[in-house]
KOLSE-483221 format. One record per residue (C-alpha): x, y, z. Coordinates in steps of 0.1 Angstrom, whole numbers, padded with zeros to 4 digits, always signed. Each point is the difference from the previous one (the first is absolute). Example, Ala and Ser with C-alpha at 12.3 -4.5 7.8 and 13.67 -1.06 7.14 Angstrom:
2
+0123-0045+0078+0014+0034-0007
This chain:
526
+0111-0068-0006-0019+0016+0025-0028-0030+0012-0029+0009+0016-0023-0021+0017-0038+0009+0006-0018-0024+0027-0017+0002+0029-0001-0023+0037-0028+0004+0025-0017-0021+0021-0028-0003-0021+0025-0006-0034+0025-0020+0019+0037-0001-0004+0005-0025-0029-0002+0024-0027+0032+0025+0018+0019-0032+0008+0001-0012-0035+0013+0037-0016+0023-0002+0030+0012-0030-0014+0005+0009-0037+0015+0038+0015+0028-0024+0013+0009-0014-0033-0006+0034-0016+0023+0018+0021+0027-0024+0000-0001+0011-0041+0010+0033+0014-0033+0016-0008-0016+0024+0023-0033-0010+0019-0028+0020+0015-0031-0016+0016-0034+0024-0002-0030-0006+0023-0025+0016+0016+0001-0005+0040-0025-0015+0016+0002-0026+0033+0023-0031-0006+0018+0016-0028+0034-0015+0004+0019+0038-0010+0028-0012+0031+0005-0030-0015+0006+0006-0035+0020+0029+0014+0021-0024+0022+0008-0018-0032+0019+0028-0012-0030+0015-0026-0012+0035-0001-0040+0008+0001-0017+0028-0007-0032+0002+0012-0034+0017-0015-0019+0019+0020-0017-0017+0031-0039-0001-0002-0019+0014+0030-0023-0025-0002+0012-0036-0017-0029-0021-0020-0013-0033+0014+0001-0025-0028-0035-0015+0000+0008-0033-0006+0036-0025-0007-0003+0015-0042-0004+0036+0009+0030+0008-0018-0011+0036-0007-0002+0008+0040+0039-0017+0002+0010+0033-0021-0021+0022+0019-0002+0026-0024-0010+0002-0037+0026-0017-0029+0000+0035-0014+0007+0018+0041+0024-0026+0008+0019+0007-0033-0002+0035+0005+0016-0004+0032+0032-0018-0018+0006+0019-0022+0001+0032+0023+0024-0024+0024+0026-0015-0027+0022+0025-0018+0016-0030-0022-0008-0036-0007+0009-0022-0035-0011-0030+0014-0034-0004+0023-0012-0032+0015-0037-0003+0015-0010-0030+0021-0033+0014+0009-0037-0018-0007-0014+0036+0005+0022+0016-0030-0007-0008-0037+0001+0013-0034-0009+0035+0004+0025+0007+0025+0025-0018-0021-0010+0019-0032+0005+0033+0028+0033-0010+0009+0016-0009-0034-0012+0028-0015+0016+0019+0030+0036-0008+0005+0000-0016-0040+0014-0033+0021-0001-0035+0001-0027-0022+0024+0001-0032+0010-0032-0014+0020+0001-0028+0028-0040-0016-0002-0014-0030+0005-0041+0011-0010+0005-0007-0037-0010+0042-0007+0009+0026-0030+0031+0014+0003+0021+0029-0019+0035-0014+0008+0035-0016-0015-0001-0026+0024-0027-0022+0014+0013-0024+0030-0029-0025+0011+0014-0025+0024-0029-0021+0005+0009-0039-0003-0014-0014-0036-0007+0038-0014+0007+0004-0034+0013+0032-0022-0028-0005-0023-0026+0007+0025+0012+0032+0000+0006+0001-0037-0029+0025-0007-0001+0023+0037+0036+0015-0012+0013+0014-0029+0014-0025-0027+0036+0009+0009-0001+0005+0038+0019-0036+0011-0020-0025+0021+0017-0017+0032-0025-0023+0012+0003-0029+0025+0016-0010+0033+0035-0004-0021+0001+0039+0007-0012+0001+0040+0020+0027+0013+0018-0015+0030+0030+0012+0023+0030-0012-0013+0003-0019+0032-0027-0026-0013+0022-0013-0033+0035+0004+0019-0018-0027+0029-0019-0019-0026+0036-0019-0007-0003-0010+0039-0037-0010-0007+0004-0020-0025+0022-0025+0022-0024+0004+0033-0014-0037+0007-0032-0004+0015+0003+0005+0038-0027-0019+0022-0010+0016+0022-0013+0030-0021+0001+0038+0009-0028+0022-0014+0003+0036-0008-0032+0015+0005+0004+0045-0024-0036+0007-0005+0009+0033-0018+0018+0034+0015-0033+0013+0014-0021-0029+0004-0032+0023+0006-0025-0032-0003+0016-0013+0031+0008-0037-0018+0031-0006+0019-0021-0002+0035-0020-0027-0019+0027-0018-0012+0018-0003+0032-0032-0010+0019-0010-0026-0026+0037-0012+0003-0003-0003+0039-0035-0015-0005+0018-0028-0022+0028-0004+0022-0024-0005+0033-0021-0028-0024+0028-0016-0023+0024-0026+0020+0023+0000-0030+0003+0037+0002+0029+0002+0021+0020-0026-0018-0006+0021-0035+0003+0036+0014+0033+0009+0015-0011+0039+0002-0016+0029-0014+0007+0031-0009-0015+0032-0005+0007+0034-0017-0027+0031+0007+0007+0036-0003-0003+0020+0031-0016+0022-0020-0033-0026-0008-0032+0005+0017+0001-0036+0010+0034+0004+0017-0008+0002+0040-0026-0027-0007+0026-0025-0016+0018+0005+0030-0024-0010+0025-0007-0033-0020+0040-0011-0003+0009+0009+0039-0014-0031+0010+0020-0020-0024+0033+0020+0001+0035-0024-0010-0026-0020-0020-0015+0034-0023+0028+0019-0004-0010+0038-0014+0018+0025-0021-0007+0040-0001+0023+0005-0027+0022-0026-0025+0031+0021-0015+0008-0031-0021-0034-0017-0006+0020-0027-0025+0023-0011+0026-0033-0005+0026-0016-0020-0027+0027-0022-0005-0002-0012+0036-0037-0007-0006-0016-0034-0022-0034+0012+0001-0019+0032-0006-0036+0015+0004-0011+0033-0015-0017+0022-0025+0008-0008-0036+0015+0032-0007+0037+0015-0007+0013-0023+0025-0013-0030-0018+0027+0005-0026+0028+0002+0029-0014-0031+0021+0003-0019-0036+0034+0010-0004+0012-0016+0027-0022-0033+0002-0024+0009+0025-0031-0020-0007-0033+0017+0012-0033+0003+0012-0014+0033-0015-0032+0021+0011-0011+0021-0025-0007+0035+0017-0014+0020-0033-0017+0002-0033+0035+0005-0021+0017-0036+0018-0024-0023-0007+0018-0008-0039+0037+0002+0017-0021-0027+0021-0009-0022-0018+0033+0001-0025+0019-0011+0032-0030-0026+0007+0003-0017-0037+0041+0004-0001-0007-0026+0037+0026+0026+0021-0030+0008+0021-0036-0002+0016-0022+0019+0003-0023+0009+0032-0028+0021+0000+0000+0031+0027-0035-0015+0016+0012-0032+0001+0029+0002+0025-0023+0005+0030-0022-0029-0011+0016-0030+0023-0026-0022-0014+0008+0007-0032+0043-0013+0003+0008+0022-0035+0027+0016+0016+0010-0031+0022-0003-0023-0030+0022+0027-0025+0025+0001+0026+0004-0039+0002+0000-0002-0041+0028+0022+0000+0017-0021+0029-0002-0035-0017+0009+0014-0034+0022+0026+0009+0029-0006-0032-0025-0004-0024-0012+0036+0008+0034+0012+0009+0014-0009-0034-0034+0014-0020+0008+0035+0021+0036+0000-0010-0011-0002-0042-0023+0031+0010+0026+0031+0005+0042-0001+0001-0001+0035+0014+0020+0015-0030-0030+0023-0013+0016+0033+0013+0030-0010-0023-0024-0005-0030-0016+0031+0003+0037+0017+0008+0010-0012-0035-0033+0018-0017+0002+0032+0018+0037+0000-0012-0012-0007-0035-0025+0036+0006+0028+0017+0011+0020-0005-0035-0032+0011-0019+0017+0032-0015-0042+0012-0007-0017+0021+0025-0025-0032+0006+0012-0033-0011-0030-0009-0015+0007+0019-0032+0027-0026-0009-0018-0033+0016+0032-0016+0021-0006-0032+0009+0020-0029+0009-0001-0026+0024+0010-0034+0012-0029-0014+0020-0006-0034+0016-0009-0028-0023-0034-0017+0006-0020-0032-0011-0018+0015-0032+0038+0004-0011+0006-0034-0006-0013-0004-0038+0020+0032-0009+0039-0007+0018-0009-0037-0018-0001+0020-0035+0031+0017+0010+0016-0032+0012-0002-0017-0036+0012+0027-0019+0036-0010-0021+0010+0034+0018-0004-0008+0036+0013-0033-0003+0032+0008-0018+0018+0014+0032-0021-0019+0027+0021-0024+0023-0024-0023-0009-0004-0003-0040-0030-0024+0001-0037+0011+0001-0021-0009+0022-0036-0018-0006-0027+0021+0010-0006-0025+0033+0037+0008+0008-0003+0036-0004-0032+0002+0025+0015-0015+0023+0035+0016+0001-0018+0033+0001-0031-0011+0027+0031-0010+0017+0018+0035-0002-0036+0019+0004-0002-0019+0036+0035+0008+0012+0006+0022+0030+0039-0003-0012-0003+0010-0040-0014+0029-0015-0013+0001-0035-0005+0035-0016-0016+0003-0037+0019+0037-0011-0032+0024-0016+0002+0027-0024-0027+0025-0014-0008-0002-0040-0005+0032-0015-0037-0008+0004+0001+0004+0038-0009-0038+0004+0027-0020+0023+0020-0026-0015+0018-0024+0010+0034-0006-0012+0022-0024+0019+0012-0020+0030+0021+0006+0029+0007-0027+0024+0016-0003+0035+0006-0038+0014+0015-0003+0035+0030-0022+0001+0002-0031+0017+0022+0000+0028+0007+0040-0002-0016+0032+0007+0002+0009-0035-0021+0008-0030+0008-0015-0035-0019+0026-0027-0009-0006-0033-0015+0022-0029-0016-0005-0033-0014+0025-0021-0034-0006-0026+0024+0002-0034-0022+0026-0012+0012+0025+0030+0034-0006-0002+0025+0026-0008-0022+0026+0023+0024-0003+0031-0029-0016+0021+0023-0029+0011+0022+0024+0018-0030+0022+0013-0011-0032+0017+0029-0010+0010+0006+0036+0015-0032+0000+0017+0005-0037+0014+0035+0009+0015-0019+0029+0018-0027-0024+0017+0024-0027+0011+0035+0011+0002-0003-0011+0034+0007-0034-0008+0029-0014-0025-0006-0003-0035+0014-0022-0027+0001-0008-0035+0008-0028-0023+0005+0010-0031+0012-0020-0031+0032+0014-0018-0015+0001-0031-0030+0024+0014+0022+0033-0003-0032+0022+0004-0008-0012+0035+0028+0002+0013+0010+0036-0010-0035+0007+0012+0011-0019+0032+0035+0019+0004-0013+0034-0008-0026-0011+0029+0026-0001+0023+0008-0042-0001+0033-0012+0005+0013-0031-0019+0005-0030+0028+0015-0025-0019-0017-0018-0032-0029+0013-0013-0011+0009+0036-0002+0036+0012-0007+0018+0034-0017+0036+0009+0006-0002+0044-0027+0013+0021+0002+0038+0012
């Protein structure tokens, strides 16, 4: 297919919004599709970078003079021109697309509606304001959103992506989760300190000061704080003046124009500070506990989902040059003395895998044999299992049907059950995916169980499948399995199968298993 994206960076947007399409382009172009970014230039744009990542833009025509936004929600100035100018613009620019994706708060239905009705393609929108969209695919990757917020701002049979399960990450950040996962806690700690590609409000300056300020009046400081490090774009207004304040302190503040692999720095790093944006999602991955300042009207619910889920805390902006006040002082030494409590809490948040999810969707658009996949309503999906689960996979659990091939024939009491499943729920090792299909009513359904449980003593995965009896015979147990193989054929993955199941395990050989001895079978990492 020929992809192409339609955002926007600037120093007033910021850079988030780029990094994340560059992200997904990665995954997308590794499918052999071919990738074209569109965006309007304007200071801070980032067309070199995305061009040194091997992408092609095409540009719409500069503005002699470019729109101040009035305030942090101006999303109408980010665009600069009208919906209808800006679409206009596209269409004269692009010859060909069949699949468009917009990550824009300035772009919305009308320049969607535009756009289909154009090029008679598929779209696919990247937001995170909960807004009306025309589109086949909805990706929302705020922490704790659900798809039926969205249920009536799309039509019935666009498919709804939502939560922090589909953060669009470098594939860096799940390959050196692994390595995470097995970090200890190392006292002293090391702070990284990303306040956002542009930092235009200047936060990092009052981060760094407030740190000194704490240092100077905290005798335990020293013993706690090995180092800190800091990453600001040359590019940032606040750049010459985050100099000045870290030449004092060089070999203690160590700084960073430019991170190539941002994962790898983080993994050197136990403790963050930063905006609750995009990079939220990447500082969970890895285990980075945080202190987050909200910088804008659209972070405050990523904010406080992080607050609740206990993998950070939060600081007000007006509060970290208020020395009598010890918020930031007194967030920073929470952290400290309960560092692996919020360590583990990040870890549950994001396993970096959402570029593969979304890889496996955009492959099931490219299949649709109709000009826009909407006509036929494709939807499948394996997503991650959560706590209002429980009474369901418990239904499932007693049925004659499950238990007939299960290793274990005995059901369990509903106590048992809860707790096996909290258990797997809270695991930064397992993964629990319930497999969803569409009824012919549109309405999501959800029609079995696919499970991944890290081996003792091994590096391994054993998966396990069970379909609701009234889905069988629909080839949704080899879809998932498919789709699972995709996501973590990184690691080994077995199989115990019972000889009498000769279902499974044709499903299993045909999946690409090999028999290991009895009843056990092995798919090796790629």
């Amino acid at each position: 297919m020929q992809v192409v994206f339609r955002t926007d960076a600037s120093n007033f947007i910021g850079t988030g919004h780029v990094m994340r399409c560059l992200a997904l382009a990665d995954g997308l172009k590794s499918d052999g599709h071919r990738i074209k970014f569109v965006m309007r230039p304007q200071l801070g744009d980032l067309t070199k970078l995305i061009n040194s990542r091997g992408f092609e833009v095409a540009l719409l025509p500069k503005l002699k003079t470019l729109v101040t936004p009035k305030h942090q929600a101006d999303y109408d100035a980010w665009l600069q021109v009208s919906q209808e100018q800006d679409s206009l613009n596209f269409i004269e620019l692009i010859e060909q697309a069949d699949l468009v994706i917009v990550d824009h708060y300035g772009i919305g239905i009308d320049w969607e509606n535009r756009i289909i009705a154009h090029f008679q393609c598929q779209l696919a929108v990247i937001d995170d304001l909960l807004r009306s969209h025309s589109c086949d695919l909805l990706i929302d990757q705020t922490l704790g959103r659900k798809p039926d917020e969205y249920r009536n701002l799309v039509v019935p049979q666009s498919c709804i992506l939502t939560g922090s399960e589909y953060a669009l990450l470098k594939k860096d950040f799940s390959r050196i989760r692994k390595r995470a996962l097995n970090k200890s806690n190392q006292s002293p700690h090391k702070i990284l300190i990303t306040m956002g590609g542009i930092d235009s409000l200047n936060v990092t300056t009052k981060v760094l000061e407030a740190l000194i300020d704490y240092k100077s009046s905290s005798s335990s400081f020293s013993d706690n704080i090995e180092f800190i490090s800091v990453v600001i774009n040359p590019q940032s207004p606040s750049y010459q003046q985050v100099i000045e304040v870290i030449n004092p302190h060089l070999g203690f503040i160590k700084q960073f124009d430019f991170v190539d692999n941002m994962a790898e720095l983080m993994l050197e790093h136990t403790l963050s500070i930063g905006a609750p944006g995009a990079t939220s999602w990447e500082r969970a991955c890895l285990g980075l506990p945080s202190v987050i300042i909200p910088l804008a009207e659209n972070q405050r619910e990523v904010c406080q989902a992080l607050v609740e889920r206990c993998s950070a805390i939060k600081v007000e902006l007006k509060d970290l040059s208020n020395n009598e006040d010890q918020t930031f002082s007194s967030a920073l030494t929470e952290l400290i003395n309960n560092y692996e409590v919020y360590r583990r809490n990040a870890l549950l948040i994001c396993d970096g895998l959402g570029v593969k999810r979304l890889q496996a969707q955009f492959r099931r658009l490219a299949e649709s044999t109709e000009p826009n996949s909407r006509k036929n309503g494709r939807f499948f999906r394996c997503r991650l299992a959560e706590q209002a689960d429980v009474e369901l996979v418990f239904l499932w659990q007693k049925l004659p049907e499950t238990r007939r091939f299960a290793l274990n024939p005995k059901i369990p009491s509903y106590k048992e059950h809860v707790a096996w499943m909290e258990a797997k729920l809270n695991s930064t090792d397992n993964y629990f995916y319930i497999i969803e299909v569409r009824k012919t009513n549109n309405e999501v359904q959800q029609a079995g169980v696919l499970r991944l449980d890290k081996i003792d003593k091994c590096s391994g995965l054993l998966v396990s499948v069970f379909i609701e009896p009234e889905q069988h015979g629909k080839g949704l147990a080899g879809q998932a399995l498919s789709e699972i193989i995709s996501l973590h054929g990184d690691s080994d993955l077995f199989a115990t199968i019972l000889d009498k199941n000769i279902a499974s395990r044709k499903l299993f050989l045909r999946a690409g298993f090999k028999p290991v001895g009895n009843q056990n079978y092995i798919k090796p990492s790629s």
